[in-house]
N, C-alpha and C positions, 0 to 999 in steps of 0.2 A: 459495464461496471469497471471500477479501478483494477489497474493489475494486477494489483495484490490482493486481490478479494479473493477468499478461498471458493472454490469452487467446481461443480461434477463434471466438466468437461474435460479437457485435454490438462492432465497432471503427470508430474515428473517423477519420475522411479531413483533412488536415491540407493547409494551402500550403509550411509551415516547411521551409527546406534546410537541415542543420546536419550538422557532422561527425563524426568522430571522434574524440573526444579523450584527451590522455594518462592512462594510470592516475596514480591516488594512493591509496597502500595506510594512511594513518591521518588520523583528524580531525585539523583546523585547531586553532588555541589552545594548540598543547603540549601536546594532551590522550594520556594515557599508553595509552588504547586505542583499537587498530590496530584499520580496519573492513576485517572479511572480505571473502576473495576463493572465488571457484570455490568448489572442495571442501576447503578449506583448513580443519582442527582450528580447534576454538576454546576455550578454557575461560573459563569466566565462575562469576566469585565473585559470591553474593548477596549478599556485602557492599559489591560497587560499582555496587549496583543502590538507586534513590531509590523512595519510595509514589510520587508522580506520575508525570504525562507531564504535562510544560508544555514541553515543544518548541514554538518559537513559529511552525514551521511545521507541527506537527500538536499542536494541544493534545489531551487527551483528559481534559479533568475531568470525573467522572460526572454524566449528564444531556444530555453534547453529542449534540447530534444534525443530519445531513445528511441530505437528501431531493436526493435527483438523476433526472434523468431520463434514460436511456441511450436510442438511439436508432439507426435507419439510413439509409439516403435510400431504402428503399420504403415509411419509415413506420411499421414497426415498432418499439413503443415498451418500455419497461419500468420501472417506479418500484422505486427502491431507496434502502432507510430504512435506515441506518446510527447505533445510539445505543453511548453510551459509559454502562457498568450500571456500578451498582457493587457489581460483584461481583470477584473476583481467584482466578485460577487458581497453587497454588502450582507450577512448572516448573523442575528442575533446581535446587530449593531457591529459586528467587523468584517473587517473588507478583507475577504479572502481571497486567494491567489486563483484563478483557472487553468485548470489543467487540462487538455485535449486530448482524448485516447480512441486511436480510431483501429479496427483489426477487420483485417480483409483476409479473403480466401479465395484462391487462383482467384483474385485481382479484383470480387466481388467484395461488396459491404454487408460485413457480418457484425459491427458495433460500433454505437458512434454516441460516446461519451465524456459529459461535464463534470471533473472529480474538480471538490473545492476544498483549498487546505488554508492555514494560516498559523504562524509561527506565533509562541509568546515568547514576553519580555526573556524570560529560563532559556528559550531554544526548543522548547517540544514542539513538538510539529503536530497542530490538531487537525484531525479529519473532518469536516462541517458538513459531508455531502456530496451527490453524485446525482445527477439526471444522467439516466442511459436509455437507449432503442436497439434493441435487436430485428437484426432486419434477416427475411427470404425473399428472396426474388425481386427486393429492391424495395419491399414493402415492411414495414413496422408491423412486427409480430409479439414483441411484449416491450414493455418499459419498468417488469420487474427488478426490484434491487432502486430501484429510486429512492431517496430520500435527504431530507434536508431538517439537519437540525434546526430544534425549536418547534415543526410541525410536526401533526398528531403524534408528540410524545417520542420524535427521536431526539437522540442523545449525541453530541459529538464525543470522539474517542484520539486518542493518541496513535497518529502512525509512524511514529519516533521519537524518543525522547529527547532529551537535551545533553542527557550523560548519562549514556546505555552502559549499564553494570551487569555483569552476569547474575541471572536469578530473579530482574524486574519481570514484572509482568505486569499486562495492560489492558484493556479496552480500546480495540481501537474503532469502534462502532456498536449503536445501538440504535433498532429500531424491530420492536417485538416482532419475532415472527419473522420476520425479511430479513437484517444487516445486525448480524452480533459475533463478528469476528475480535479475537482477542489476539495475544501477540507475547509472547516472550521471549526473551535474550538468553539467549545459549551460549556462547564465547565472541571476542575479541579480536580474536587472533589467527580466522582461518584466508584462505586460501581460494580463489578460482577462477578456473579456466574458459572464455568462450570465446565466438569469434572475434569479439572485439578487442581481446589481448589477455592476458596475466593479471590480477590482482591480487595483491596481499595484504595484511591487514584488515582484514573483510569482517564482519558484521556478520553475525550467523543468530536466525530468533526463525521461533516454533512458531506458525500460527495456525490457529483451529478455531471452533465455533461448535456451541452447544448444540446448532441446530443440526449438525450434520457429525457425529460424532465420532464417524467413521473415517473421514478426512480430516488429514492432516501434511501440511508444507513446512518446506524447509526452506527461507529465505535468505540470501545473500546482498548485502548492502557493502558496496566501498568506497572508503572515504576521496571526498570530491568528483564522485559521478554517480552515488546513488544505488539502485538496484540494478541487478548483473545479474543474478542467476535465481532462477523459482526451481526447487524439485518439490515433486510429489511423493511422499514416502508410505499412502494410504489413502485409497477411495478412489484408484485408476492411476496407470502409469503414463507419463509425457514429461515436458521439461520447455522451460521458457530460458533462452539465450543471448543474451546482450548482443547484438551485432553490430550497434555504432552506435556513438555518443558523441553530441555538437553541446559545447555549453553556451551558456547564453551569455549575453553582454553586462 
């Protein structure tokens, strides 16, 4: 599954209080499309879709690649390498970007999945899909959490906007039952720390999902490299940490 997928495994224990805050159902700039809510239709024309993602809080030009370390407080650890190929899946008539996310433990394959994004004309960064496998003992034990918009009835969703304002909130996936994570913007202007250095200006948004409503993360984006830091603040403690970032060409 994508990194940012919420989820009951290994989540990060966080100090942050922060609230609830009001929807806002379309990007900032006058930009003419409205970012999904819920289960809410969407239609999307491949003609207001761009070849990049240069989102400046999630680039993805082929080659980029993140190495993070997920974690818990008994120690449990897991390395997951995230590369941006370039390769393009075409989805609902657009050619979206492929994204490679592989997470191993003590040096075994624990997941090995195809997240598909694609940027529009605005800058939103749309979500279209993810093939995943979960593997034991080197064997495929589920390919739950798959899905590809346009079939039986999934939705794509926004995994960024184009011009994150405190108080949006989003959709950034739908597929009943399986993928109905949403996403909102908490502030602008935080702060953080992992191995891979100091960032400032960061990107801080809530994500959670109806289906599990006990969990709930805290995510970290910084501008011109992306996501940096996952805490978990509800539904099991862990913490995912940036360890090195190569951008792409």
């Amino acid at each position: 599954m994508r990194r940012d997928r919420i989820r009951t495994g290994i989540l990060a224990a966080s100090t942050l209080v922060l609230g609830m805050l009001p929807t806002a159902s379309a990007a900032g700039g006058g930009c003419p499309i409205d970012l999904p809510q819920g289960d809410d239709p969407v239609a999307l024309d491949p003609a207001d879709f761009v070849a990049e993602v240069d989102n400046p809080y999630w680039p993805m030009a082929p080659g980029t690649r993140w190495v993070y370390r997920e974690s818990d407080p008994r120690g449990n650890a897991q390395e997951v390498v995230v590369t941006v190929t370039d390769r393009t899946k075409e989805i609902l008539g657009i050619e979206a970007t492929v994204v490679h996310d592989v997470v191993r433990e003590h040096g075994e394959l624990v997941e090995n999945t195809f997240d598909w994004y694609a940027q529009d004309v605005c800058g939103n960064v749309w979500y279209l899909g993810e093939k995943t496998k979960e593997y034991e003992n080197a064997e495929v034990v589920s390919t739950a959490g798959s899905w590809e918009a346009g079939v039986d009835g999934a939705m794509a969703g926004v995994i960024m906007p184009a011009d994150p304002q405190v108080g949006m909130t989003y959709r950034q996936e739908h597929y009943a039952g399986e993928a109905e994570d949403a996403g909102a913007i908490l502030s602008l202007d935080e702060q953080a720390q992992t191995k891979a250095g100091h960032f400032a200006g960061v990107l801080l948004t809530k994500d959670f999902t109806p289906l599990h409503p006990r969990i709930l993360e805290y995510k970290l984006y910084a501008p011109g490299v992306g996501p940096v830091l996952v805490l978990g603040v509800s539904g099991g403690p862990g913490r995912e940490d940036l360890v090195s970032f190569t951008p792409g060409a």
